[in-house]
C-alpha positions as CSV (number, residue, x, y, z in Angstrom):
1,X,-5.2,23.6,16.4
2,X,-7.6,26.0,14.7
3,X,-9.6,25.2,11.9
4,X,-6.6,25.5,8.8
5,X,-9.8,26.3,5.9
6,X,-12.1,28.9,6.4
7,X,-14.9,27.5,4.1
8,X,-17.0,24.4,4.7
9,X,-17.0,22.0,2.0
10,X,-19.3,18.4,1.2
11,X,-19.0,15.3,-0.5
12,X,-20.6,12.1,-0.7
13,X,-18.7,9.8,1.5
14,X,-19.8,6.8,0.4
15,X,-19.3,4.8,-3.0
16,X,-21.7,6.4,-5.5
17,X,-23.7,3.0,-6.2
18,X,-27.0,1.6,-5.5
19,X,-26.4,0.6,-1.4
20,X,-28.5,0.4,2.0
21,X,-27.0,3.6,3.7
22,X,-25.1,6.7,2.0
23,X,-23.0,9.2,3.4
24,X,-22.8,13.0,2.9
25,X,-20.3,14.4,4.9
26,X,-19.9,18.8,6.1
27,X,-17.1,19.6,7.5
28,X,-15.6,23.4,8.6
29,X,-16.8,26.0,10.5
30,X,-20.4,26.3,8.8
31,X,-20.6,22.8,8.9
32,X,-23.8,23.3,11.5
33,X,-25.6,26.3,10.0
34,X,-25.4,25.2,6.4
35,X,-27.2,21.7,7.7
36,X,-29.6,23.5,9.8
37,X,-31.2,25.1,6.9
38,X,-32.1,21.7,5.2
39,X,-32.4,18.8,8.2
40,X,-35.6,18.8,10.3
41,X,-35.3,17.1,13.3
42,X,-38.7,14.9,14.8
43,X,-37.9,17.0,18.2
44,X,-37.6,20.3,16.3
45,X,-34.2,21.1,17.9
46,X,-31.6,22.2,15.4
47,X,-28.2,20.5,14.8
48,X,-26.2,23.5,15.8
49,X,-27.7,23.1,19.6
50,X,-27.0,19.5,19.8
51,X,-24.2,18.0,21.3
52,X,-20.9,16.6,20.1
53,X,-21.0,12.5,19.2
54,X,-24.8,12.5,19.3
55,X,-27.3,11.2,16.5
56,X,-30.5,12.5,15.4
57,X,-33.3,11.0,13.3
58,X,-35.0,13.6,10.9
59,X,-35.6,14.7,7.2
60,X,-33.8,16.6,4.9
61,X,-35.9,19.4,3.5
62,X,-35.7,22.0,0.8
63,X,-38.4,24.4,-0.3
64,X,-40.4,21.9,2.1
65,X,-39.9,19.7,0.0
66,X,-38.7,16.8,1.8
67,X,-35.9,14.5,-0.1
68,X,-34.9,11.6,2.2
69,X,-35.4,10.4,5.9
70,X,-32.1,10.6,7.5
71,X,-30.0,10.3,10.3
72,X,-27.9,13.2,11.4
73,X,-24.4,12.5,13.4
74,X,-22.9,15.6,14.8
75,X,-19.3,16.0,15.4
76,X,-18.1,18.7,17.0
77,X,-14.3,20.3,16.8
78,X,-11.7,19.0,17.4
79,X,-13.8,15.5,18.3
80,X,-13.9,14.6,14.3
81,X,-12.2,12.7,11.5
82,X,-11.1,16.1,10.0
83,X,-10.7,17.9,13.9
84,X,-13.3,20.0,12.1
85,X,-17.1,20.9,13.5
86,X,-18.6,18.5,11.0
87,X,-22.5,16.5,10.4
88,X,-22.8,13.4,8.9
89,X,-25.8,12.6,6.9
90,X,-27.2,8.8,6.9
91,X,-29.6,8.6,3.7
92,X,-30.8,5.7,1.7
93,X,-28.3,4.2,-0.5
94,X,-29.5,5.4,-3.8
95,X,-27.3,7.3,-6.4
96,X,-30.2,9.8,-6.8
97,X,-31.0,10.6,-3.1
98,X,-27.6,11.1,-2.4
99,X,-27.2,13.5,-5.1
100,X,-29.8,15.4,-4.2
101,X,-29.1,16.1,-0.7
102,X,-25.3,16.6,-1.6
103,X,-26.7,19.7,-4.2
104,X,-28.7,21.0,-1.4
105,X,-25.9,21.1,1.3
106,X,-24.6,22.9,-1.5
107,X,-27.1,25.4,-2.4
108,X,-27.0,25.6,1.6
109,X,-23.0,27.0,1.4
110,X,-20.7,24.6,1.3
111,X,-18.7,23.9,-1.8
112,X,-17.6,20.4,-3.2
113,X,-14.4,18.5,-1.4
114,X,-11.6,18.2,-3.4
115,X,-10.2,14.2,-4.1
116,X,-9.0,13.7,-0.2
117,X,-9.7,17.0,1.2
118,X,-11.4,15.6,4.4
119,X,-7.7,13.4,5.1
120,X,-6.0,16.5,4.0
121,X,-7.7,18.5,6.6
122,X,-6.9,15.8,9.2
123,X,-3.7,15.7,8.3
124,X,-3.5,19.8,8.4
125,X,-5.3,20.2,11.9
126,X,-3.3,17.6,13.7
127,X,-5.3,14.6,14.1
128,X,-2.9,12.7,12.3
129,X,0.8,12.6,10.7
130,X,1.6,12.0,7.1
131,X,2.0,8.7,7.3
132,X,-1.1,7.7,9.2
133,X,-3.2,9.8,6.4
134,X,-1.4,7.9,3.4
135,X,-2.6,4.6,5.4
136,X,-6.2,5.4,5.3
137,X,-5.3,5.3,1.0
138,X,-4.1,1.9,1.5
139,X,-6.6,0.6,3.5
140,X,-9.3,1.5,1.2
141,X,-7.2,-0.4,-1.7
142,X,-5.9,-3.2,0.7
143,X,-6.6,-6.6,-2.0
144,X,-6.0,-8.9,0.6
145,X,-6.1,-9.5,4.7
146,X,-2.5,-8.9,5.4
147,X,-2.8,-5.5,3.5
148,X,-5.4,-4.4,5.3
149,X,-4.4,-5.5,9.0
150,X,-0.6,-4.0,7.9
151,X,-2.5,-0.3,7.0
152,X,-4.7,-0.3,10.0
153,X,-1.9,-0.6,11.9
154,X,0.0,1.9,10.2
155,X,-3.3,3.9,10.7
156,X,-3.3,3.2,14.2
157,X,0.2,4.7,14.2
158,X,2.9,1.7,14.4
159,X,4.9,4.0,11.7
160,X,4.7,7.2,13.6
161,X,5.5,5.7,16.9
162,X,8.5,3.7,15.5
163,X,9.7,7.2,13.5
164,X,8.9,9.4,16.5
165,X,11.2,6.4,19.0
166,X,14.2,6.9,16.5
167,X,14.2,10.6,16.2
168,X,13.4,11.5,20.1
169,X,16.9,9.4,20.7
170,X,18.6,11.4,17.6
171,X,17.2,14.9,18.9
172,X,18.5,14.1,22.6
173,X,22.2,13.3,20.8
174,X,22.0,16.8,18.9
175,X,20.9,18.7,21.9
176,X,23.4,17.2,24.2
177,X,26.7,18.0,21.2
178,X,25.2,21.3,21.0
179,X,24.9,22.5,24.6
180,X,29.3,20.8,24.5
181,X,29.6,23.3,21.9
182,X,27.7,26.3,23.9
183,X,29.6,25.5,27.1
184,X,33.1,23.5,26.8
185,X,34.2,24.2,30.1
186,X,31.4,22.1,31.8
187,X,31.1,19.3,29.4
188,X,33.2,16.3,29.6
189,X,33.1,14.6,26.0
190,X,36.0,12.4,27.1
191,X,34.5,8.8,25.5
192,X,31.3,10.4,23.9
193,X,32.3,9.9,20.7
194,X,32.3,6.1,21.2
195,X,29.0,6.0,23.2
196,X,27.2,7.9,20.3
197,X,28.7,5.0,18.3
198,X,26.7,2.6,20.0
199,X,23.7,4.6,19.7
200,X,24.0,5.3,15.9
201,X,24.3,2.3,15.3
202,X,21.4,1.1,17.3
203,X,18.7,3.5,15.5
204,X,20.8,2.5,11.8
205,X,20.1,-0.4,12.6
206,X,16.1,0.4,13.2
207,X,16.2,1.8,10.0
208,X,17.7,-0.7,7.9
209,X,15.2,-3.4,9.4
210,X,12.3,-0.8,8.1
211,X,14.2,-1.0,4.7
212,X,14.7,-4.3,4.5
213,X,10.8,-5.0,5.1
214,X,9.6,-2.6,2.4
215,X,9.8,-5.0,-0.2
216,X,7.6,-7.4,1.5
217,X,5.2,-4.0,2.4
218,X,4.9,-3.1,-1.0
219,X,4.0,-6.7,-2.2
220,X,1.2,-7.0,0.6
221,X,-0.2,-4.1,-1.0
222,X,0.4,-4.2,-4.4
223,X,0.4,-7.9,-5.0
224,X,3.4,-10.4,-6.3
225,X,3.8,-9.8,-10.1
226,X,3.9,-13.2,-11.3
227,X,4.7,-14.0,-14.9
228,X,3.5,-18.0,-16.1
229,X,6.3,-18.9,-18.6
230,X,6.9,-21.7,-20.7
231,X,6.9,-23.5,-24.1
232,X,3.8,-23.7,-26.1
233,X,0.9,-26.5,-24.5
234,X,3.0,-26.8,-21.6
235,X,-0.3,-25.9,-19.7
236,X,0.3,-22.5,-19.1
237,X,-3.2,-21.1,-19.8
238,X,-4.9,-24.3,-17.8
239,X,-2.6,-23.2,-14.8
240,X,-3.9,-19.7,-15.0
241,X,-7.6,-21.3,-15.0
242,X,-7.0,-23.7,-12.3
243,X,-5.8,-20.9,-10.1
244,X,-8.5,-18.3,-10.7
245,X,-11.1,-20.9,-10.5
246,X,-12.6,-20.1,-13.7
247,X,-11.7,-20.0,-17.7
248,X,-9.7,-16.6,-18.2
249,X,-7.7,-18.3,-20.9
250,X,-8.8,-20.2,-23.9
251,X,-7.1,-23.8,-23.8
252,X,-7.2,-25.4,-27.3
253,X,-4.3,-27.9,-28.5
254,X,-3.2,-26.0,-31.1
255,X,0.5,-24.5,-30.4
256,X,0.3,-20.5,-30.4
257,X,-3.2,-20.1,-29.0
258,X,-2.4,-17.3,-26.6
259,X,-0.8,-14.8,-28.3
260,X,-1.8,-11.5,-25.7
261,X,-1.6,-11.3,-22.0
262,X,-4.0,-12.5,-19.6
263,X,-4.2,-11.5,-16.4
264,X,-5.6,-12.1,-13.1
265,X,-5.7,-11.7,-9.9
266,X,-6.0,-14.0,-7.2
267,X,-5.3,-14.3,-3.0
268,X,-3.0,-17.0,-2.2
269,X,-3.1,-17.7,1.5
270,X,-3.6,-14.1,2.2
271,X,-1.4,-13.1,-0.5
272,X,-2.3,-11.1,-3.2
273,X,-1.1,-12.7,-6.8
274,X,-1.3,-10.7,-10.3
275,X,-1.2,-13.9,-12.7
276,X,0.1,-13.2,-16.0
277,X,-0.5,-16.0,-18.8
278,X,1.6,-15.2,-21.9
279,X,2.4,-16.8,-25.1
280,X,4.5,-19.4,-25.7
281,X,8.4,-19.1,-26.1
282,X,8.9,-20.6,-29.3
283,X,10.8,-19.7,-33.1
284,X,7.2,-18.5,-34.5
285,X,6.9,-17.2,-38.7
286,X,4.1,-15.5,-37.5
287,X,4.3,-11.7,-36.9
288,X,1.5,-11.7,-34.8
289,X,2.8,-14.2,-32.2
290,X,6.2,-13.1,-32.4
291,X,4.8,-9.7,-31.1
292,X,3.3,-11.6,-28.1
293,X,6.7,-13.6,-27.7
294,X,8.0,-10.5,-27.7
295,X,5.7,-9.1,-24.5
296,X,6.1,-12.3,-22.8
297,X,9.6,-11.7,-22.2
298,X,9.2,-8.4,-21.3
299,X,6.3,-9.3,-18.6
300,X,9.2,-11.8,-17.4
301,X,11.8,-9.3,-16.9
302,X,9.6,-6.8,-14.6
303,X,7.8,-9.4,-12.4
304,X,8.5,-10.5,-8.6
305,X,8.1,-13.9,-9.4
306,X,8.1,-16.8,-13.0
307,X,6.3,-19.6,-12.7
308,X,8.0,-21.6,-15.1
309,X,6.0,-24.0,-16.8
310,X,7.2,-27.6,-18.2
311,X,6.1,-30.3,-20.0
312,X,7.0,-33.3,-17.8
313,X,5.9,-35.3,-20.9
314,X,8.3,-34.3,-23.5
315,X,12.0,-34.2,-23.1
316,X,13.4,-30.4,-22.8
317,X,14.4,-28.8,-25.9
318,X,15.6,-25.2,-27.4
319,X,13.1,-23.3,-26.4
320,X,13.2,-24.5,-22.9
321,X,17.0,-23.5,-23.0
322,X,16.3,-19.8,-24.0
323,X,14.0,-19.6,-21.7
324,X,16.0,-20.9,-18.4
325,X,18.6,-18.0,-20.0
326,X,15.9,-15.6,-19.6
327,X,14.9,-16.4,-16.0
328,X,18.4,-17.6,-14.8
329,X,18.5,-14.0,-12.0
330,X,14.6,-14.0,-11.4
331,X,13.0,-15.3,-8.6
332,X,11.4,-19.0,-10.0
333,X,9.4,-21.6,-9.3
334,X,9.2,-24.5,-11.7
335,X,6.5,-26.4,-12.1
336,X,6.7,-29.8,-13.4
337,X,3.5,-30.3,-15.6
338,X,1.4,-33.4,-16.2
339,X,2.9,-36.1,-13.9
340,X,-0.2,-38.3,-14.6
341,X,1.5,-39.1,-17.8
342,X,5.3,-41.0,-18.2
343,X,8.4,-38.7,-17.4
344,X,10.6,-37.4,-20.0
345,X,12.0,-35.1,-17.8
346,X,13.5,-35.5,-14.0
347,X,13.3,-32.9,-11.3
348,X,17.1,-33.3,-11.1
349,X,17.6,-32.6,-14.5
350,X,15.8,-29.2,-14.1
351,X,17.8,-28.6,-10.8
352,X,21.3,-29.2,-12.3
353,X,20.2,-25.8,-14.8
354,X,18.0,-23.6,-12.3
355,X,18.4,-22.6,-8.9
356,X,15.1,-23.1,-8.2
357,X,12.1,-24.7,-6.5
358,X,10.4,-27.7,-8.5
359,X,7.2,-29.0,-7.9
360,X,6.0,-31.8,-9.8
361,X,2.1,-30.9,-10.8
362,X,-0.5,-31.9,-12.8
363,X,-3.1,-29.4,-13.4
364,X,-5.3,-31.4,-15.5
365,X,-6.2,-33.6,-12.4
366,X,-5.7,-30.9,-9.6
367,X,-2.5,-31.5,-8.1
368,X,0.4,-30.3,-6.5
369,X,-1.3,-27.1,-6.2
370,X,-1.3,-27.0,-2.2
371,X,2.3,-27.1,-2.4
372,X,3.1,-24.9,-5.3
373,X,0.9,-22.0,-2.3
374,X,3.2,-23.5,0.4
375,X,6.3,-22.4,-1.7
376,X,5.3,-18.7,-2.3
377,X,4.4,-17.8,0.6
378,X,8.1,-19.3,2.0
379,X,9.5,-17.6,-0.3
380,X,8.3,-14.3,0.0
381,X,7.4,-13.9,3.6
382,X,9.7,-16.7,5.4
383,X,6.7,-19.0,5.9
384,X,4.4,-16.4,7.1
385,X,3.5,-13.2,7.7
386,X,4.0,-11.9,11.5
387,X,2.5,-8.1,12.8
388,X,3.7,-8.9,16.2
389,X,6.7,-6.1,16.6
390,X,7.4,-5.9,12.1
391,X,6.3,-3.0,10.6
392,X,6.1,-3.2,6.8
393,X,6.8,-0.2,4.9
394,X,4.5,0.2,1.8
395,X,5.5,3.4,0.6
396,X,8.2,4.2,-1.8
397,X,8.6,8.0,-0.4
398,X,9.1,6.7,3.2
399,X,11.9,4.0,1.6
400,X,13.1,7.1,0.4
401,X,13.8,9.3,3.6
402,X,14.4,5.9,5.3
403,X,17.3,5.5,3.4
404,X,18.4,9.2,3.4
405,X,18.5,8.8,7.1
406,X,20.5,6.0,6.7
407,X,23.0,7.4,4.5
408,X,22.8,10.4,6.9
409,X,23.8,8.1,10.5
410,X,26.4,6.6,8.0
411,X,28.5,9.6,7.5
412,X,28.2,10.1,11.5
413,X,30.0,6.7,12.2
414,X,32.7,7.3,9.8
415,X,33.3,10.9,11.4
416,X,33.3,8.8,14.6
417,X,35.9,6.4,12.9
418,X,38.0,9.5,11.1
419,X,38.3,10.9,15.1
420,X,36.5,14.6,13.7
421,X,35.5,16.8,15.5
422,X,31.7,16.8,17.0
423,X,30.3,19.3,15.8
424,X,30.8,17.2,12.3
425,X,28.3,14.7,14.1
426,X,25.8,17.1,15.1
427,X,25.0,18.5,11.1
428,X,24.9,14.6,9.8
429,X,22.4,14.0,13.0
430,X,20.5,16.6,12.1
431,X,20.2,15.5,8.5
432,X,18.5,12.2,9.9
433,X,16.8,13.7,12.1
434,X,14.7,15.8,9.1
435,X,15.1,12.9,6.7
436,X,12.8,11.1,9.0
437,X,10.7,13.8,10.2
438,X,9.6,13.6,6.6
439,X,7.8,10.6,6.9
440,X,5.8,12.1,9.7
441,X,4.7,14.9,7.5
442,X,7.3,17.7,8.8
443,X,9.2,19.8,6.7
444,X,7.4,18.7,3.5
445,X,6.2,21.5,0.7
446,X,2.6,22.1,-0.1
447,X,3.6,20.5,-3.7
448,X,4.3,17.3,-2.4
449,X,1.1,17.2,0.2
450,X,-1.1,18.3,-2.8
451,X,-0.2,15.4,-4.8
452,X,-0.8,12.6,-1.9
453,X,-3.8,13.8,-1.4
454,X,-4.8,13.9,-4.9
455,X,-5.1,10.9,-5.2
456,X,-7.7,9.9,-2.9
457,X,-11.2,9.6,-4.4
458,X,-13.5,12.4,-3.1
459,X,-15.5,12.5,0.2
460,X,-12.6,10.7,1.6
């Protein structure tokens, strides 16, 4: 495909921080004569005569004034990131040095990228689908291992090729029911409708697996929202401490002490946890903890998972009934707090009133940690986390055209069951057919593209 922008635009590609190497990246169709007129190469031989997927060692000059000792990486069309004619400048790391070669590419013609304009470009001359460009987004904020092996993959094209699989076997369906419809006389459609059935319900079935696995995709890259609950001094803000490996949370003996949140965020096994430590549920006089009682219960309502905090040591009282009210439909683990002191309260008795998990702990002497990780990651991901055929769906606008599609293949089955006629099967196909195409980047307005986009940083 043809370059889609006629002007040639620049960025730093690199984080703008003190580092070994920075990048400045041109890309467009003056990408070579607008870094002509600043690099010198040792040879003397200009970037525009080079070619493609070569490196060259030089300066960058202006006035003859040199700047920086480079190295110069030439990529030419379609052969780069953005399927663009593009150079790559290697410079030192510094902030300034990469400034200043970035304002003389510009002085030389290009203008500054927009927030994602090199993807966007990508995306715009082919070299990759919607779905691929929205993974490079999540790999650069992947917070843990599994997020980042799940959007390379996606990068790599697991999505695309599973999308593309479903909606080759839905286009062959549609052109088939149509070409019946063109020429009746020489199709037989006796049994059809029952062999599209199967097939429906083969590809639904696709799609609802996808479905079903975005909720795990979006807490691999987002992280599991968990909420540490419990009466005051039940060792709330020492479990928060424990688990980050340092003191986030003050720890005093006086009921009350944490009265804001605290948060956190720690890998568990691969998983990424956002720890929340909040105040104690309690009947409080005070305005000011009442108001962080208040947010504590609010926290509890929103999050993925409560660890549920209780003071082995003491029998259960009031506030540990509201609380088990509050939690009764969330997902729960409790923990069972300082066992290296005498029981007051049983694991049974906390099982009789929750349907949950309890782990007897003591966090002041380091255990029962190893199984507290064992339990989340069973019950989030099964035990474990497999990328040999599951693809996890991290996006909540591909959930969204997943289920469209589903809803679509849905109304096809009970046409099927109602004995309609087929073209009534062919307009619902269709509609899943496009649904999903969606997801690939087809059939989407410039709105929508404009806002993915927007949010990637610049020079990416």
């Amino acid at each position: 495909m043809a370059d889609v922008y006629e002007d040639t635009i620049a960025a730093v590609s690199t984080a703008m921080a003190p580092g070994g190497i920075g990048i400045v990246r041109i890309s467009g169709k003056e990408a070579f004569s607008i870094a002509d007129k600043i690099f010198r190469g040792k040879r003397g031989k200009r970037l525009s005569e080079q070619e493609g997927n070569t490196i060259h060692y030089g300066w960058i000059e202006e006035n003859g004034q040199a700047i920086d000792e480079v190295l110069a990486v030439v990529l030419r069309h379609p052969h780069s990131y953005t399927g663009e004619d593009t150079v790559e400048i290697d410079c030192h790391g510094g902030i300034l040095a990469m400034n200043r070669i970035l304002e003389a590419v510009l002085r030389a013609g290009a203008r500054p990228a927009d927030p994602g304009e090199f993807t966007k470009r990508a995306f715009l001359n082919g070299r990759m689908d919607l779905s691929q460009a929205e993974a490079v987004m999540d790999l650069i904020q992947a917070k843990n291992e599994y997020a980042l092996k799940n959007s390379f993959r996606q990068l790599q094209g697991s999505v695309k090729k599973k999308i593309q699989d479903i909606r080759e076997k839905l286009l062959y369906e549609i052109a088939f029911i149509e070409s019946a419809l063109d020429d009746p006389e020489h199709t037989d459609l006796t049994g059809y409708p029952e062999k599209l059935g199967k097939i429906v319900m083969e590809q639904k079935a696709g799609i609802e697996k996808l479905i079903a696995a975005s909720g795990e995709g979006r807490l691999l890259q987002e992280g599991i929202k968990t909420v540490i609950l419990g009466r005051p001094n039940a060792g709330k803000s020492s479990l928060l401490n424990l688990l980050a490996g340092e003191e986030k949370a003050i720890v005093t003996e006086i009921e009350g002490t944490t009265r804001d949140i605290v948060e956190e965020q720690i890998n568990v096994r691969g998983i990424t946890l956002r720890l929340l430590d909040t105040a104690g549920i309690r009947d409080s006089s005070s305005p000011v903890e009442q108001i962080g009682i208040e947010r504590a219960k609010e926290q509890a309502m929103d999050a993925d998972l409560i660890l549920y905090v209780v003071d082995s040591s003491a029998p259960l009282n009031e506030n540990d009934r509201k609380i088990m009210e509050l939690i009764r439909n969330k997902k729960t683990i409790v923990l069972l707090n300082k066992n290296d002191l005498e029981a007051a309260v049983k694991e049974e008795e906390l099982k009789e009133k929750l349907d949950a998990p309890v782990i007897s702990i003591s966090v002041k002497e380091k255990k029962g940690i190893h199984q507290l990780e064992t339990v989340i990651q069973e019950l989030f991901f099964h035990g474990g986390i497999s990328f040999n055929d599951e693809i996890y769906i991290t996006s909540a606008r591909h959930r969204s055209a997943l289920e469209a599609a589903d809803k679509s293949l849905k109304l096809v089955e009970n046409s099927i069951a109602d004995g309609l006629p087929e073209d009534f099967y062919s307009i619902d196909l269709m509609d899943a057919y496009e649904s999903l195409g969606k997801i690939l980047g087809e059939s989407v307005g410039e709105d929508l593209v404009n806002e993915i986009f927007s949010k990637f940083c610049t020079g990416k």
